[in-house]
LUMGUTI-128202 format. One record per residue: residue number from 1; z, y, x of N, C-alpha, C in turn; chain. Coordinates in steps of 0.1 Angstrom, whole numbers, plus 5000, padded with zeros to 4 digits. Each point is the difference from the previous one (the first is absolute). Example, Ala and Ser with C-alpha at 12.3 -4.5 7.8 and 13.67 -1.06 7.14 Angstrom:
REM residues 2
(site 1,(5078,4943,5132),(5000,5012,4991),(5000,5012,5009),A)
(site 2,(4993,5011,4996),(5000,5011,5009),(5008,5011,4992),A)
//
This chain:
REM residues 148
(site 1,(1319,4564,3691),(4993,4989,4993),(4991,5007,4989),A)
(site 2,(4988,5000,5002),(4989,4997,4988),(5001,4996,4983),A)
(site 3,(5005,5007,4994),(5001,4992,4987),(4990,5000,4990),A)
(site 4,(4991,4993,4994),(4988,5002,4998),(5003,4988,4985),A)
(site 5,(4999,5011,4989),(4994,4991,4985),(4988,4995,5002),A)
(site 6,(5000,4983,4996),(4989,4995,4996),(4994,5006,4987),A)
(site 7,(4989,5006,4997),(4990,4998,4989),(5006,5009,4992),A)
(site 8,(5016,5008,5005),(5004,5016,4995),(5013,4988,4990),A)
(site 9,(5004,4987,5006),(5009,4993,4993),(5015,5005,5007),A)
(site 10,(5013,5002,4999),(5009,5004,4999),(5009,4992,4999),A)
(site 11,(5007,4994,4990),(5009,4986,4999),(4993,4990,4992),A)
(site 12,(4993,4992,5003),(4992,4989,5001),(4985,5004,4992),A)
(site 13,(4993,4985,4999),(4986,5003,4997),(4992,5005,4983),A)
(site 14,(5000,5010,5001),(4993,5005,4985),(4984,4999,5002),A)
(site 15,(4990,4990,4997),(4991,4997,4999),(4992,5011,4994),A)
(site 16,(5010,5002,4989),(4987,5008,4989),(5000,5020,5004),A)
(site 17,(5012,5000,5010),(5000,5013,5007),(4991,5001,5013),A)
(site 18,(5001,4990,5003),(4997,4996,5015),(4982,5014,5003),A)
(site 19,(5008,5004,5009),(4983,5010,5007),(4994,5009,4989),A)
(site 20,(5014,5003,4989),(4995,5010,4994),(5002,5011,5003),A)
(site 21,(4993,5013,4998),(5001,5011,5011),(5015,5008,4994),A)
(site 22,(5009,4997,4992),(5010,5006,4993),(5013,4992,5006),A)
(site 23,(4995,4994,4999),(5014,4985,5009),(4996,5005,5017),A)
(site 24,(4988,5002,5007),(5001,5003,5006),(5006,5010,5009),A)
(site 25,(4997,5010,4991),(5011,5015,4998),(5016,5001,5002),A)
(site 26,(5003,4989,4993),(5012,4998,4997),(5009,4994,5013),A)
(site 27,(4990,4992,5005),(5007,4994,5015),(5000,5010,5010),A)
(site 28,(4990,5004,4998),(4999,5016,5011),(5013,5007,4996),A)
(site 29,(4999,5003,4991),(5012,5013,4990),(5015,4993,5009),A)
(site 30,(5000,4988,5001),(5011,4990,5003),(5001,5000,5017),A)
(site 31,(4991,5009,5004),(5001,4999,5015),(4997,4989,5012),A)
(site 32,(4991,4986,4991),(4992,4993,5007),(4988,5003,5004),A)
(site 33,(4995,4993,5008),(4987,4997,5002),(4992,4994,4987),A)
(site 34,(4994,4993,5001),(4989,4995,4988),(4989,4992,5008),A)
(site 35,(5000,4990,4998),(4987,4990,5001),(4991,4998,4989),A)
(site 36,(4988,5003,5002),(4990,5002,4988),(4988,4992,5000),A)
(site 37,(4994,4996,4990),(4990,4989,5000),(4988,5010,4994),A)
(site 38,(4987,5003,5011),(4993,5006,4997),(4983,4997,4999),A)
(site 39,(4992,5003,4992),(4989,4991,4999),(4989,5014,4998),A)
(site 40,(4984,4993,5008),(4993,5012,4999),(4987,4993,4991),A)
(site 41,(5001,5006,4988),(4990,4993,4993),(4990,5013,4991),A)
(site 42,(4985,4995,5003),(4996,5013,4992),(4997,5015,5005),A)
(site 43,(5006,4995,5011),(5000,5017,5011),(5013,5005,4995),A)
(site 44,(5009,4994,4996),(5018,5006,4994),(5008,4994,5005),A)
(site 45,(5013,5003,5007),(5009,4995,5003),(5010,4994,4988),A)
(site 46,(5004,4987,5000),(5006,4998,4987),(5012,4994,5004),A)
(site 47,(5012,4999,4996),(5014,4992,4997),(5001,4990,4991),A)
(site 48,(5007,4989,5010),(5003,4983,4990),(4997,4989,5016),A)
(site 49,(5004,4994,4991),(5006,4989,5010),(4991,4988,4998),A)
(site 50,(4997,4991,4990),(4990,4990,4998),(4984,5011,4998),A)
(site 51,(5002,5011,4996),(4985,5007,4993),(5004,5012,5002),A)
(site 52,(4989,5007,5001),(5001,5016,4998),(5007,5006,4982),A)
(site 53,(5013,5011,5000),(5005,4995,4992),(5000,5016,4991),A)
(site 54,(5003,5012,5010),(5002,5008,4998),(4994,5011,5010),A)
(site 55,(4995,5013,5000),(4993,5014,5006),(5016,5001,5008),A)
(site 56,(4991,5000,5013),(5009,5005,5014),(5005,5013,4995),A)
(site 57,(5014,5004,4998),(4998,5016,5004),(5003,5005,5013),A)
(site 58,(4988,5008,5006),(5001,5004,5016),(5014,5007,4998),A)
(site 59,(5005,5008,4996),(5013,5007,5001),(5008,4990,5008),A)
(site 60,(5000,4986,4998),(5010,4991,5007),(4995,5002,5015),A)
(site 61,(4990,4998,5001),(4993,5008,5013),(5009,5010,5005),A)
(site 62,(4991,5013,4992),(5003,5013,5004),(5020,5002,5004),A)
(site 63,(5006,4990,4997),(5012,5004,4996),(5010,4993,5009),A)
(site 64,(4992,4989,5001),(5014,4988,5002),(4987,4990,5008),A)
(site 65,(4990,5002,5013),(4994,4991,5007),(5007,4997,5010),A)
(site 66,(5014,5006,5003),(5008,4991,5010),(5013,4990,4998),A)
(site 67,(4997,4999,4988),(5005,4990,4991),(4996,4991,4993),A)
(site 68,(4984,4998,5001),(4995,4988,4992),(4994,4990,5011),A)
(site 69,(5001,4991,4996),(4998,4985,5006),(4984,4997,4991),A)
(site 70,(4987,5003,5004),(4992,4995,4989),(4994,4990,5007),A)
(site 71,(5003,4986,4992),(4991,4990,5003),(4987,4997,4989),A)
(site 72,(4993,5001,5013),(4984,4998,4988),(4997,4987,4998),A)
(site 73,(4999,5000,4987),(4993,4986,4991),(4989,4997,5003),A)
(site 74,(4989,5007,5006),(4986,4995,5001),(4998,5006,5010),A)
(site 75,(4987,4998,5008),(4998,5002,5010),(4995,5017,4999),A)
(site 76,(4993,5003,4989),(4992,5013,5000),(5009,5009,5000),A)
(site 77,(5017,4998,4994),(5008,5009,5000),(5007,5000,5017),A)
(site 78,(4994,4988,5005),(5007,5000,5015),(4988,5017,5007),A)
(site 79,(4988,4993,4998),(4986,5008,5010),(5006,5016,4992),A)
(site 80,(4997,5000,4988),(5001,5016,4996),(5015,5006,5005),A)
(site 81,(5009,4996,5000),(5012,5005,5005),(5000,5003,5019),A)
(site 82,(4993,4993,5003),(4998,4997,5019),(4991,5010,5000),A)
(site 83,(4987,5001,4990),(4997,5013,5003),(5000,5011,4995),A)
(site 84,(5009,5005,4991),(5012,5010,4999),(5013,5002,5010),A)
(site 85,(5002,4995,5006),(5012,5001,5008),(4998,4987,5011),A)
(site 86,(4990,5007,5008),(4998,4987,5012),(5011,5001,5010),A)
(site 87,(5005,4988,5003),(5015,5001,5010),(5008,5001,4989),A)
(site 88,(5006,4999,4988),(5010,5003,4997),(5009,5015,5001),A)
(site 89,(4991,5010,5000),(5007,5012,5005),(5006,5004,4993),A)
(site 90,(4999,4997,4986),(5009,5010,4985),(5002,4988,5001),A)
(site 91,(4994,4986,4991),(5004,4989,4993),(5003,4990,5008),A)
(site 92,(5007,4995,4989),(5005,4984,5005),(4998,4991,4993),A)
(site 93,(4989,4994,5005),(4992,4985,4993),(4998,4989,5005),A)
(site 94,(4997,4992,4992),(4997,4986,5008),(4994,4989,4989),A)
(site 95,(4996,4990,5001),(4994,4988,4994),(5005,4991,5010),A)
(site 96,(5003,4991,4990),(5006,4981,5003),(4996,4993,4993),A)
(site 97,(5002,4984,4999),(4999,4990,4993),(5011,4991,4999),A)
(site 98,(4999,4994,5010),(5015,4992,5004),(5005,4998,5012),A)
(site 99,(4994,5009,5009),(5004,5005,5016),(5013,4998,5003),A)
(site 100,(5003,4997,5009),(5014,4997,5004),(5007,5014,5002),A)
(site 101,(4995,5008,5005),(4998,5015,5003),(4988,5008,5002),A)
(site 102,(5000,5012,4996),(4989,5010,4998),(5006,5013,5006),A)
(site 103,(4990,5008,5008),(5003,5014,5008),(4992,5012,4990),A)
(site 104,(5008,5007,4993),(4998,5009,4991),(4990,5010,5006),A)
(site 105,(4993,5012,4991),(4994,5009,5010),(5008,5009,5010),A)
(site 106,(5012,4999,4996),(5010,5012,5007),(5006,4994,5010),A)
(site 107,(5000,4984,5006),(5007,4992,5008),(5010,4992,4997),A)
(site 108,(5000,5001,4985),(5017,4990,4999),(4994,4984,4996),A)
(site 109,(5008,4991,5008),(4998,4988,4992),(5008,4995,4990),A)
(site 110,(4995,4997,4991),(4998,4996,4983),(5001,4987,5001),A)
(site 111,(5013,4992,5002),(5001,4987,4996),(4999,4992,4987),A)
(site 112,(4992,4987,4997),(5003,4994,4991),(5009,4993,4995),A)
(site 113,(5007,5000,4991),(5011,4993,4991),(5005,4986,5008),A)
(site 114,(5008,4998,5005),(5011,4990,5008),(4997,5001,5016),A)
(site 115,(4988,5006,5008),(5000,5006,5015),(5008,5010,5005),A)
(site 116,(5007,4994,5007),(5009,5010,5006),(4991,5001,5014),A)
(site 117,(4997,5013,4999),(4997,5006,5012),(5003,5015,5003),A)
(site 118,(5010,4999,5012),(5005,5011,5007),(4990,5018,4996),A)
(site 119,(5014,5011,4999),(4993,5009,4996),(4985,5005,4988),A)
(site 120,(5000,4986,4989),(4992,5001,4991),(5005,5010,4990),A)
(site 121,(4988,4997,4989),(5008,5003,4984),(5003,4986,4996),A)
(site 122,(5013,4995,4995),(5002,4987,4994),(4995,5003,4986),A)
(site 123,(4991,4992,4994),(4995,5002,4987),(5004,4992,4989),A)
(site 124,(5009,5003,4993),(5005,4988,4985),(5009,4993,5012),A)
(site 125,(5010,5005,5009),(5012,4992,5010),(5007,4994,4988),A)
(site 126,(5001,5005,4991),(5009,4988,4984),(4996,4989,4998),A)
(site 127,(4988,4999,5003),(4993,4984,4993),(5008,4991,5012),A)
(site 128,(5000,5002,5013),(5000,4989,5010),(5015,5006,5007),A)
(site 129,(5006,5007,4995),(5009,5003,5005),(5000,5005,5017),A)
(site 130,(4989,5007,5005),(4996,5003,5010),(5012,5010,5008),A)
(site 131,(4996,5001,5014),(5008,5003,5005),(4997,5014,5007),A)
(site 132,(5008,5009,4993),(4997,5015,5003),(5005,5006,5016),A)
(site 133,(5005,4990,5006),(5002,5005,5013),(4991,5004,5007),A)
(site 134,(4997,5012,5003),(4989,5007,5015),(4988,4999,4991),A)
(site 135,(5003,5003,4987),(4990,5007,4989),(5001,5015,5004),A)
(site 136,(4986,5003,4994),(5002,5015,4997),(4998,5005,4988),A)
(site 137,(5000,4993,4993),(4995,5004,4984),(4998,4985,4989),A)
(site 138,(5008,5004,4986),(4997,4991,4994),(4991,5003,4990),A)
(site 139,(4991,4990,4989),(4992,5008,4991),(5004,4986,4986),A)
(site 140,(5008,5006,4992),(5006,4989,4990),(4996,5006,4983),A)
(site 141,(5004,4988,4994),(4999,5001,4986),(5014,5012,4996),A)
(site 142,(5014,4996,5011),(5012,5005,4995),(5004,5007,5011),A)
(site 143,(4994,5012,5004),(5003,5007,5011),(5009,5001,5000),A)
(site 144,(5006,5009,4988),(5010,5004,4998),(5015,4993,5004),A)
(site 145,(4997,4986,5001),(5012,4992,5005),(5003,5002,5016),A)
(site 146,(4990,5005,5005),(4996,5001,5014),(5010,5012,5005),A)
(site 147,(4999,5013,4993),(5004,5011,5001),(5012,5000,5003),A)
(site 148,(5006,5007,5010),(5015,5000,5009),(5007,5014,4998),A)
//
């Protein structure tokens, strides 16, 4: 199973940490995955979740790209990322809205919050109490509750 921090959160939602590159560190340091909110503004890759918040540092890249989940906030960070890494060959990205499900660049499907669909990532399975069976991966506020 896939254990994957939402936004670098750990036991529940820290808003004012959320997608900062030090919290994000920290989930890594913790041996999760990491789902990241990333935005291309300016010709810069930036971190944050409603707005560009904070300077990407590539090191999470260079260090840890088969552990990050980056969903892109806007579309430019979708195109510049597709063509930096067309196919998904290092990265794993994607853009949604309210999709029932989404196919990442690397092939995994990325479900939304209360769809249960076989072999996904169940995303926030806490809000709707979803059902982790013939999951492959969860991506939560409280991963850490997950952990066996």
């Amino acid at each position: 199973m896939i254990l994957i921090s939402h936004r670098g959160n750990l036991t529940g939602k820290e808003p004012e940490k959320e997608n900062h590159p030090d919290y994000i560190w920290e989930a890594l340091l913790n041996r999760f995955h990491v789902e990241i909110d990333i935005w291309y503004i300016d010709g810069k890759f930036k971190l944050g979740h409603d707005e560009p918040q904070y300077d990407f540092p590539f090191e999470l890249i260079q260090n840890h790209s088969n552990k990050l989940w980056i969903h892109c906030k806007n579309l430019e960070a979708m195109s510049q990322l597709n063509e930096l890494d067309r196919g998904g060959v290092y990265l794993n990205y994607f853009w949604h809205q309210k999709d029932d499900v989404i196919l990442t660049s690397k092939g995994y499907l990325w479900a939304y919050p209360g769809k249960n669909v076989n072999h996904s990532i169940a995303v926030l399975p806490e809000i709707h109490n979803d059902n982790l069976e013939n999951r492959i991966g969860i991506c939560s506020d409280e991963i850490v509750n997950y952990r066996q």
